[in-house]
N, C-alpha and C positions, 0 to 999 in steps of 0.2 A: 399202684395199690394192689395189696395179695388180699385174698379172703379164705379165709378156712371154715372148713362145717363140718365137723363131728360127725358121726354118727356108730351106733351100736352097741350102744350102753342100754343098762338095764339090770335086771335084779335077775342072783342065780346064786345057787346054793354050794357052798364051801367045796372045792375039791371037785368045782364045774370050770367050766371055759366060756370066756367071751373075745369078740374080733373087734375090734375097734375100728375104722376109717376115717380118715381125715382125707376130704374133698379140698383143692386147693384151685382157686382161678388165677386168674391174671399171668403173663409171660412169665415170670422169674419165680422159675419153682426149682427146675431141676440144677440151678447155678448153689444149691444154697443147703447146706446139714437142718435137717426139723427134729425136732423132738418133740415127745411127751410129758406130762407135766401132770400131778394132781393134786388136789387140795382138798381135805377132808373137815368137818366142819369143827371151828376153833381152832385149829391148823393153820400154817402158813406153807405157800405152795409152792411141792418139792418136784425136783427131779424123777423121771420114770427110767426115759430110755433117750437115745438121739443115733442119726444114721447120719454119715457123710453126705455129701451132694450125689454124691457116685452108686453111694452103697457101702461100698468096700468096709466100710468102717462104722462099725455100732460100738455103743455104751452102754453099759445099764448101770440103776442104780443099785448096790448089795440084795434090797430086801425084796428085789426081782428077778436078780441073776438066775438063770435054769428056768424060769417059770415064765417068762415074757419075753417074746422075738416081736424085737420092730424090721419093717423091711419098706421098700418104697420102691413104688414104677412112675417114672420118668417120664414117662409117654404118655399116663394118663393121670401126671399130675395127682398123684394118691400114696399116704402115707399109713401104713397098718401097722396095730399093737394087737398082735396076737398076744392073750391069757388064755394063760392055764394054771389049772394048779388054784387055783384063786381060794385069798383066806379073808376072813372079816375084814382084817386090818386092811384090806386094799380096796374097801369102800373109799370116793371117793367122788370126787367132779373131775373126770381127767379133760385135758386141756392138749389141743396139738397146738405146735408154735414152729414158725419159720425163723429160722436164725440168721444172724447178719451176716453171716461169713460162711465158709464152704464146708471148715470142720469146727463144731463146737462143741460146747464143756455143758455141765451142769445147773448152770447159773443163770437165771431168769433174765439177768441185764444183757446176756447172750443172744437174745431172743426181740424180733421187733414187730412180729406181729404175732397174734393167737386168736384163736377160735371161741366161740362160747360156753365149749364144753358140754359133755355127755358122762350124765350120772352112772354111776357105777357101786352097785350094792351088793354086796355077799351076804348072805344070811348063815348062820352056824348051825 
């Protein structure tokens, strides 16, 4: 069983920055690609970002390319979404998720466990 916990959400004004952390337990963290994920409300919940098991290899989605670095240490089991740049539209409930495989895509079905999520508001 994996657990994830959020943490480092919260309210900040357009053209500020926030750090995200996702706390991960259980053995089987560093065998596995995580990502980000958020959901804003009336929304259905999209893709942010995702990092290889390794590292080596991140993704983003378009409307965070330049403005959001995911990265992950291995050793202490922890996955970060550094923002920046941050605009209204990237309010949201972001969500970290472990993936079933070593490199993955964008797709929610990708993903088999997630966290409870940490709010995330930008004010204009």
């Amino acid at each position: 069983q994996v657990q994830l916990v959020e943490s480092g959400g919260g309210l900040v004004q357009a053209g500020g920055s926030l750090r995200l952390s996702c706390a991960a337990s259980g053995r089987t963290f560093s065998g596995y690609a995580m990502g980000w994920f958020r959901q804003a409300p009336g929304k259905e919940r999209e893709f942010v970002a995702a990092i290889s098991w390794s590292g080596g290899r991140t993704d983003y989605a378009d409307s965070v390319k330049g403005r959001f670095t995911i990265s992950r240490d291995n050793a202490k089991n922890t996955v970060i979404l550094q923002m920046n740049s941050l605009k209204p539209e990237d309010t949201a409930v972001y969500y970290c998720a472990r993936s079933r495989v070593r490199y993955s895509g964008s797709s929610t079905y990708e993903y088999d466990y997630w966290g409870q999520g940490t709010q995330v508001t930008v004010s204009s």
